[in-house]
DOTOR-874379 format. One line per field, with one value per atom (N, C-alpha, C): x, y, z; residue in one letter; residue number from 0; atom name. Coordinates in pm, whole numbers. Atoms other than C-alpha are relative to their C-alpha. Example, Ala and Ser with C-alpha at 12.3 -4.5 7.8 and 13.67 -1.06 7.14 Angstrom:
! DOTOR-874379
x <- 89; 1230; 90; -82; 1367; -77
y <- -119; -450; 120; -119; -106; 109
z <- 0; 780; 0; -6; 714; 73
code <- a; a; a; s; s; s
pos <- 0; 0; 0; 1; 1; 1
site <- N; CA; C; N; CA; C
This chain:
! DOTOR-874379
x <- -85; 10242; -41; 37; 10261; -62; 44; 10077; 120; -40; 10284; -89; 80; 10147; 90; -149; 10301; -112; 60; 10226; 52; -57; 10285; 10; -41; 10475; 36; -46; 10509; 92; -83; 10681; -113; 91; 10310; -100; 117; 10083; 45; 7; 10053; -93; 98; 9851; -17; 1; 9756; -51; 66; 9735; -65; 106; 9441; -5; 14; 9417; 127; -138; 9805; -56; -72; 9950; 61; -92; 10001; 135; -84; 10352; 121; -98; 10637; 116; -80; 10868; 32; -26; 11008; 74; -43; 11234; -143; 104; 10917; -92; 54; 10750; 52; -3; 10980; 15; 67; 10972; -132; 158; 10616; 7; -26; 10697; 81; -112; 10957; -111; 71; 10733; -136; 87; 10457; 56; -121; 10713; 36; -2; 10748; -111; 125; 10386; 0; 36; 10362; 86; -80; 10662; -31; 48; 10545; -138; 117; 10214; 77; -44; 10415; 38; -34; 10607; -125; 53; 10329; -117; 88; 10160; 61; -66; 10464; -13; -45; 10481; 106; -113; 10741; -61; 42; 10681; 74; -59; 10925; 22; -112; 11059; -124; 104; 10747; 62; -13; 10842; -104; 128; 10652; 84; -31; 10652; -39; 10; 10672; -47; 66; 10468; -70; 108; 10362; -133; 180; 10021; 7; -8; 10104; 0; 2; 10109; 177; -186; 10569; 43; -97; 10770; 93; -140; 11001; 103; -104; 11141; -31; 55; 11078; 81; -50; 11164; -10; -9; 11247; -67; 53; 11053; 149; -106; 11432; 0; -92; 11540; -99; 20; 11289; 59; -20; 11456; 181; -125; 11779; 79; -110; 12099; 55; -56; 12227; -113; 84; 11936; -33; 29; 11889; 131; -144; 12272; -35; -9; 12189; -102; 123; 11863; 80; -62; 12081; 100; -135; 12346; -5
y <- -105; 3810; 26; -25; 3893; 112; -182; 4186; 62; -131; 4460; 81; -124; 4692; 66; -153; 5034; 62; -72; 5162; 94; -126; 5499; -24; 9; 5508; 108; -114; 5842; 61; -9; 5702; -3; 8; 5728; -99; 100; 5563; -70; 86; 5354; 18; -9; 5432; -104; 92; 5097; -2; 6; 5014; -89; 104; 4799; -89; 26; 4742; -79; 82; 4638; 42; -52; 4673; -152; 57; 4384; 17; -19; 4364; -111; 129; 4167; -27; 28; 4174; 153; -104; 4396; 101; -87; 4615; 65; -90; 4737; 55; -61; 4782; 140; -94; 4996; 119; -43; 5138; 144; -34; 5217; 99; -70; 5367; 96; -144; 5623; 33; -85; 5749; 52; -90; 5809; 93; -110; 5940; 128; -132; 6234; 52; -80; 6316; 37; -53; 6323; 147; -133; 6584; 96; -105; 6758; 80; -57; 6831; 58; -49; 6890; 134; -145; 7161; 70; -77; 7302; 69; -75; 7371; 4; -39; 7438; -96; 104; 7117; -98; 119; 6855; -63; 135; 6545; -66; 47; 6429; -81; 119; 6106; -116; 104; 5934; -114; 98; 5610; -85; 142; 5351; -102; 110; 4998; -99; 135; 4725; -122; 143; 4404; -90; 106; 4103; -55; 46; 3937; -71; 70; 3777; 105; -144; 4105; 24; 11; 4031; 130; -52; 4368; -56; 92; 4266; 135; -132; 4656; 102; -113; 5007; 114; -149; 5318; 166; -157; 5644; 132; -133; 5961; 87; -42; 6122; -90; 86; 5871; 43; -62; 6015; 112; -94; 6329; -12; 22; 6399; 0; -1; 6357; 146; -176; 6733; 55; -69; 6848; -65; 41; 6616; 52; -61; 6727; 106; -148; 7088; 38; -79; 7084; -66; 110; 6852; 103; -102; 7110; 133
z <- -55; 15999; 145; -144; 16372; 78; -42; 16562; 64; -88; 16725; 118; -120; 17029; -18; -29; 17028; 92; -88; 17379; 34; -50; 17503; 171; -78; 17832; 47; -101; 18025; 122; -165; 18348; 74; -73; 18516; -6; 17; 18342; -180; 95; 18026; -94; 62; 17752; -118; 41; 17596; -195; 160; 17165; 60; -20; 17183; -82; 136; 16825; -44; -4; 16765; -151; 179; 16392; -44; 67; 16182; -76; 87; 16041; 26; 47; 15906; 74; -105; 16182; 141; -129; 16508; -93; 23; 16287; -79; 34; 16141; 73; -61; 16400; 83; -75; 16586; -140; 67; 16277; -45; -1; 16285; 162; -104; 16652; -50; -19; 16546; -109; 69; 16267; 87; -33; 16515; 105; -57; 16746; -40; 78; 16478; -5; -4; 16450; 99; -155; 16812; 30; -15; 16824; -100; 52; 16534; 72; -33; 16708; 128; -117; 17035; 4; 29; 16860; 16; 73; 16687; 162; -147; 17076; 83; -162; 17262; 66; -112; 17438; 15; 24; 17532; 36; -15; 17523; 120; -134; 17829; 3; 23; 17890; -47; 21; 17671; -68; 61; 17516; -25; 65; 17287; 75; -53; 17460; -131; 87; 17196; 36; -4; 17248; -82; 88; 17097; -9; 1; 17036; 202; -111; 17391; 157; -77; 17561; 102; -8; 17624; -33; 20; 17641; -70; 103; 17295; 29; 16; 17278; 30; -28; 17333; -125; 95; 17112; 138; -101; 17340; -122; 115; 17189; -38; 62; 17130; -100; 129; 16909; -168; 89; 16657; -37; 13; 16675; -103; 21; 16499; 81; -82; 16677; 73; -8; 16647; 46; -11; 16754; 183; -120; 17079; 61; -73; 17159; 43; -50; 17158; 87; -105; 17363; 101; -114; 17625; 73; -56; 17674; 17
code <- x; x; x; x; x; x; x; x; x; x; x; x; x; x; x; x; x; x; x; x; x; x; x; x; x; x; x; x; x; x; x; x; x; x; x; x; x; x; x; x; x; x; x; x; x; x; x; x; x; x; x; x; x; x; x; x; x; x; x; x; x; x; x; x; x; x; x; x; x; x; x; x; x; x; x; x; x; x; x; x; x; x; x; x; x; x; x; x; x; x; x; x; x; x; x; x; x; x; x; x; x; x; x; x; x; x; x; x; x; x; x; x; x; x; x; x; x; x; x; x; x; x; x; x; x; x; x; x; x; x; x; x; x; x; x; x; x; x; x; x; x; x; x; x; x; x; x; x; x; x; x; x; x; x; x; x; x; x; x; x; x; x; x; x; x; x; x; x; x; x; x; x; x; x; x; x; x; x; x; x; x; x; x; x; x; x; x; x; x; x; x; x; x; x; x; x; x; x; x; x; x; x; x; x; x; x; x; x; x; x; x; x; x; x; x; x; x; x; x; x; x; x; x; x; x; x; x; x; x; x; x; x; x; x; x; x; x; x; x; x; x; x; x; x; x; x; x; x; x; x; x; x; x; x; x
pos <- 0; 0; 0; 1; 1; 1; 2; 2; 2; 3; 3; 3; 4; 4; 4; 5; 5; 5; 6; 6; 6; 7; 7; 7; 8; 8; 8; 9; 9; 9; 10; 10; 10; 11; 11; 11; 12; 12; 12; 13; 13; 13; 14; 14; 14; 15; 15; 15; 16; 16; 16; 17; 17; 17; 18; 18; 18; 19; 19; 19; 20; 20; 20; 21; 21; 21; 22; 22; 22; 23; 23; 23; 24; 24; 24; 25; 25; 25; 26; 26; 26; 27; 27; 27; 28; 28; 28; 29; 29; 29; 30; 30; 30; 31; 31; 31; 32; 32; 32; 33; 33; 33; 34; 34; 34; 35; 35; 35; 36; 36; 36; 37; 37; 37; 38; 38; 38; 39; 39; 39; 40; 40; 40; 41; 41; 41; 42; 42; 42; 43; 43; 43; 44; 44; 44; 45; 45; 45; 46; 46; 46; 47; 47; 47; 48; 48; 48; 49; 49; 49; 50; 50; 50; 51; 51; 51; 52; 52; 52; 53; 53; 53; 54; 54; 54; 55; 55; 55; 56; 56; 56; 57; 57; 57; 58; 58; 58; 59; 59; 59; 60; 60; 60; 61; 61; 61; 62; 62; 62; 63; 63; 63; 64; 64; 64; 65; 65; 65; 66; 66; 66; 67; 67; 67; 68; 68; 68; 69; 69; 69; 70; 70; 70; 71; 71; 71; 72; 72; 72; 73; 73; 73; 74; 74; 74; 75; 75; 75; 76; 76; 76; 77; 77; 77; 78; 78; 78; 79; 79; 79; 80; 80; 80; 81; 81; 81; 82; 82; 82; 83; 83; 83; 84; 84; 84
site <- N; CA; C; N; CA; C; N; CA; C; N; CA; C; N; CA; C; N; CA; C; N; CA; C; N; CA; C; N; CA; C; N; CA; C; N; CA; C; N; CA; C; N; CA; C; N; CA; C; N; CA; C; N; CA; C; N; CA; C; N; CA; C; N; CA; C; N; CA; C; N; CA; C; N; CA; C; N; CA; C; N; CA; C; N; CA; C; N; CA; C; N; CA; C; N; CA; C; N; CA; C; N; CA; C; N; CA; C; N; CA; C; N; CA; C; N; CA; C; N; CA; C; N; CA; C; N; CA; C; N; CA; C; N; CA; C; N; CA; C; N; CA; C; N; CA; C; N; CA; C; N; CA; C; N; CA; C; N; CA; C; N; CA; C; N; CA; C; N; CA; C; N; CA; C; N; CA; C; N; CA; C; N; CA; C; N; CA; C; N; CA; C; N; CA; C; N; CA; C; N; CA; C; N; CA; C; N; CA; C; N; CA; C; N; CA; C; N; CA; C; N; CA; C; N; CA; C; N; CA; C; N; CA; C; N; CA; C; N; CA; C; N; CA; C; N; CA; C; N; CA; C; N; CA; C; N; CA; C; N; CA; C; N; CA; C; N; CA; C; N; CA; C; N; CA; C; N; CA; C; N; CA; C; N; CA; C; N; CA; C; N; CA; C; N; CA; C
């Protein structure tokens, strides 16, 4: 099975997986990115913070940008509408 990197992307800096996540293909990995995508916003809530335009960067064992996950896209739909407007 292939590794994954899920990196956190801020817009400034890069905060690198080191470790990477075996798994059985890219839909699992991003996957594996939107579920930490929710912890991250649950903790965000839970101290009053936004998270801002962070995105996971998806990469292979080769260190290749395959995909990215935007921290909205964990969120529900109706819920990213109404903070937008």
């Amino acid at each position: 099975m292939p590794r994954f990197f899920l990196h956190i992307d801020n817009g400034f800096q890069c905060i690198e997986d080191e470790e990477g996540s075996v798994l059985p293909d890219l839909a699992a990995a991003r996957n594996e990115a939107l579920t930490s995508a929710r912890q991250l916003w649950a903790a965000a809530i839970l101290q009053q913070r936004d998270l801002g335009r962070r995105r996971f960067v998806i990469s292979d064992a080769d260190g290749v940008e395959i995909d990215s996950v935007e921290m909205d896209e964990a969120l529900p739909s109706n819920l990213v509408e109404r903070l937008r407007s």
